[in-house]
N, C-alpha and C positions, 0 to 999 in steps of 0.2 A: 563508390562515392557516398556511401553512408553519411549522416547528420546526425545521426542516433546516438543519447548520451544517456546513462547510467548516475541520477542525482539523489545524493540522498541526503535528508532532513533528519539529523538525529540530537540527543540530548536531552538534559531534566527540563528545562523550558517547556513553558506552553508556546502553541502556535506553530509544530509541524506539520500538520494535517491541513490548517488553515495555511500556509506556505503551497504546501501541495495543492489544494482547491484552486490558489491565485494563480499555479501554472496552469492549470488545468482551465482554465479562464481565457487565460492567455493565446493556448492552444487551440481551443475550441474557435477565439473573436480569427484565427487566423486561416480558419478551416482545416485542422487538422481533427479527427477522432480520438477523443477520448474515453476511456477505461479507469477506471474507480473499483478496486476491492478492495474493503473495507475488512480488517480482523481485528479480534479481542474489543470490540465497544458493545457487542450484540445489534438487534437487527435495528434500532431505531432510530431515528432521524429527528434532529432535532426539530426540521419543519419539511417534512416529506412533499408537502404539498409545492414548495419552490425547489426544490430537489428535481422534482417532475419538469419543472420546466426547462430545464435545462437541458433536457431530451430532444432531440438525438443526437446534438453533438457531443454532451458527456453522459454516459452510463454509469450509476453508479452501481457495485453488487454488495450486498452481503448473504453469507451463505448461513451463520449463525442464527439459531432460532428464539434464544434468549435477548431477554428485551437489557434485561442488564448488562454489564460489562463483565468477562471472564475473569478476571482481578475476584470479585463478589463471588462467584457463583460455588454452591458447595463442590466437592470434588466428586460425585456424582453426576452433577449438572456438565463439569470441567469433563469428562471424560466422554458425555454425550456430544458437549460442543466441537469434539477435538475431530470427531468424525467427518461435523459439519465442514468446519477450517479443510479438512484434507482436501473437499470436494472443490473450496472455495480455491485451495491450492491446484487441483488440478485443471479447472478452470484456467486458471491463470496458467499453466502450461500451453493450454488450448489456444488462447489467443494470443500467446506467444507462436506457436506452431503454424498457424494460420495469416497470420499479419494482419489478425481483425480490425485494429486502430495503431493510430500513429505513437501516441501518448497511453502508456500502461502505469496506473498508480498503485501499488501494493502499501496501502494505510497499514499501519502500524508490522509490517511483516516481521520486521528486527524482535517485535517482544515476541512473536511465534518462537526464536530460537532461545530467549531467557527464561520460557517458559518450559523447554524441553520439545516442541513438537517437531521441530524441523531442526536440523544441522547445520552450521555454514556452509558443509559441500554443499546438502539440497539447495540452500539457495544461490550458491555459487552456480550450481547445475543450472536453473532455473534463467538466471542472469544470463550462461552461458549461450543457452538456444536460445536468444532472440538474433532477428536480421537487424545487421547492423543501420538500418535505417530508424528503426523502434528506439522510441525511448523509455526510459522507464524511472518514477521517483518510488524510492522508498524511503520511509517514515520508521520510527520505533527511538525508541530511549537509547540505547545500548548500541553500540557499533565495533565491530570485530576488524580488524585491521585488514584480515585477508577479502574481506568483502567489500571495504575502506578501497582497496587497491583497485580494484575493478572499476569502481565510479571516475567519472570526468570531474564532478563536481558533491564537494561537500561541505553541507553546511551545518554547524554545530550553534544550535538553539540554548540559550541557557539564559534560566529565569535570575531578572537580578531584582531587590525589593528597592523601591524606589520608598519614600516620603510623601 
């Protein structure tokens, strides 16, 4: 009897992240556990200090050590961070394996695969082992059809310029 639904936020538009946060709000005012991994922005918060409070019902991670975003960083820096991201990914295995929280959010995981680090299978995989009562948003620019297929719900972000 699972409720667990696979949503994902993707496109050139700003405001998938900030979509995702609004669930993740959502979740939390309802007593459900929430989970936040953050990838490719590096490790900093806009304002870490309200971030904080939002603990314990949302966690947020990042596993990256650079303060910049991955986009930026030379390709020596890119191949240090890449290590970081695996860990941040296999994390996110973990509490997938575990049923640590209700609400699992993989921030920007879609650019992990434009970027080369992960494959569709892996994240197909990834998707695969959760208990169907989890849910989980993922975020990123780019969306792959076979990964498209798995979600319940998708929502397509696109910046228009107003006047």
């Amino acid at each position: 009897m699972g409720c667990g639904l696979v949503t994902i936020f993707n496109g050139a538009g700003h405001g998938k992240s900030s979509a995702a946060l609004g669930r993740a709000v959502l979740a939390a005012a309802s007593g459900e556990k929430v989970f936040i991994i953050r990838f490719l922005k590096g490790k900093e918060l806009a304002n870490p200090a309200f971030f904080n409070r939002l603990e314990p019902e949302i966690k947020i991670f990042c596993f990256e050590k650079s303060v910049g975003s991955f986009a930026d960083l030379s390709e020596e820096k890119k191949s240090e961070e890449i290590a970081n991201i695996r860990n941040g990914l296999n994390f996110a295995r973990k509490v997938i394996a575990t049923g640590e929280c209700d609400l699992l959010i993989l921030d920007e995981i879609l650019g992990l695969i434009d970027n080369g680090i992960i494959t569709v299978e892996d994240l197909k995989n990834i998707l695969m082992a959760r208990d169907e009562d989890m849910s989980i948003i993922l975020t990123g620019i780019h969306l792959d059809g076979e990964i498209a297929a798995l979600a319940g719900e998708v929502s397509e972000v696109a910046g228009v310029k107003m006047r």
